[in-house]
N, C-alpha and C positions, 0 to 999 in steps of 0.2 A: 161801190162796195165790191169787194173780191167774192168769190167762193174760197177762198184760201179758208181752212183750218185753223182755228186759236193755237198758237204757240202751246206749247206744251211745258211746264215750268220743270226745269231737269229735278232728279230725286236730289234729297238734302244728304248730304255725307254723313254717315254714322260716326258721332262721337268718342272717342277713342276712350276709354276707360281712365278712371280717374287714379286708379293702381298704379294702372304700367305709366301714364304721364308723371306720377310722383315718384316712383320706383326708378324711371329712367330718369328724369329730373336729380335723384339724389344723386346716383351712379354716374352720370356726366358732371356734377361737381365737386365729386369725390375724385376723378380722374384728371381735373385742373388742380387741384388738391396734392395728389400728390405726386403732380409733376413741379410743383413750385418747391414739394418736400424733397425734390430730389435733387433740385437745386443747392440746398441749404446742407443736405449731406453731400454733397459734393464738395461745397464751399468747408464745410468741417472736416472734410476726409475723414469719414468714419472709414472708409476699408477705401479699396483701391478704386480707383474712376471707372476703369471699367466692370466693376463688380457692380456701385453705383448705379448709373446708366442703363447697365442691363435690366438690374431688379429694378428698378423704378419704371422704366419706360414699358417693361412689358407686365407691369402692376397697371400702368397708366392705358398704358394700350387694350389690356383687359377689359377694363371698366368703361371704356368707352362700345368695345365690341355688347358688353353685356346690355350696356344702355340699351340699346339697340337690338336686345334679343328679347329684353324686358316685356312679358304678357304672351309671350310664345312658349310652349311647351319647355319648361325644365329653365328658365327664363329668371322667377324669381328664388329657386335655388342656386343658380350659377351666380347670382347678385349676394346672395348669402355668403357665399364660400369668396367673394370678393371682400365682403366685410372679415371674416376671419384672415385674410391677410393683409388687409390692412391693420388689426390688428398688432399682427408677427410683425407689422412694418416699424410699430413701439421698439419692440428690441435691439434694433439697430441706433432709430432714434427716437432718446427716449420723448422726448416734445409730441411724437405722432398719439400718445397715448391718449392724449386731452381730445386731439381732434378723432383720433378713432373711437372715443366713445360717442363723441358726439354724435357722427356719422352711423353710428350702429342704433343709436336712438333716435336720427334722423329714418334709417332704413325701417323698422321696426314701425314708427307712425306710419312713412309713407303706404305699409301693406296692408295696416289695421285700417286707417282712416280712410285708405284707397276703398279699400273694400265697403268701409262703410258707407262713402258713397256711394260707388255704384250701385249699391243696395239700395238708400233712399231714392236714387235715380228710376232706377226699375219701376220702385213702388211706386212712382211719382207717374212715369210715362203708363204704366197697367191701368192707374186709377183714373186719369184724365186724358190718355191720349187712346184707350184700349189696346186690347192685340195688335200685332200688325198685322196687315192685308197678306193675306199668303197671294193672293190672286194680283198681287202690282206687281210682287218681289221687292219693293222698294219700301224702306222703314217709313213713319207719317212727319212729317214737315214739325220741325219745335218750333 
């Protein structure tokens, strides 16, 4: 037998919020969304190709950066103001109306139900797993 030390088992990763997973979740499939709509207005020539191309790709491109910023400060309002133009994206064409409402009542759960999880989460880890140890630095093992 060694004198070696038992292995030390490394800390468990903290679970990313169930907000910003839904929130970025809707946001990266809003932005395949409507890069396929931009396809279709292309294909229809509602206005010029390069009018086209530009508003869509940096609508698409938007929503991808936002995914991505999703749970960081100013994160689920920049998501927001992403939904109000896909909206305005209705007026061009009108088809997008159907799927922008959708997406706004996809965006709307993902922040309510987000939250409401995190919240049964919390309660969950307080009442069975206690505080965490301030003195590990590291959250407890789920």
């Amino acid at each position: 037998m060694s004198d070696a030390p038992a292995p030390v088992p490394p800390a468990t990763a903290r679970k990313r919020p169930a907000r910003q997973l839904f929130a970025s979740t809707v946001l990266g499939l809003e932005a395949l969304v409507v890069f396929f709509a931009t396809l279709v207005a292309f294909g229809l020539r509602v206005a010029p190709s390069a009018a086209v191309w530009t508003a869509g790709g940096v609508l698409a491109v938007s929503l991808v950066l936002m995914a991505g910023a999703a749970g960081r400060p100013g994160g689920y309002l920049a998501g927001s103001v992403g939904q109000v133009f896909l909206v305005a994206a209705a007026l061009v064409v009108p088809m997008m109306a159907v799927i922008a409402v959708v997406f706004v009542v996809l965006w709307v759960l993902a922040l309510v139900l987000g939250g409401r999880v995190d919240a049964e989460r919390a309660a969950w880890d307080a009442e069975h797993l206690g505080p965490p140890d301030a003195s590990e630095g590291a959250a407890p093992a789920r």
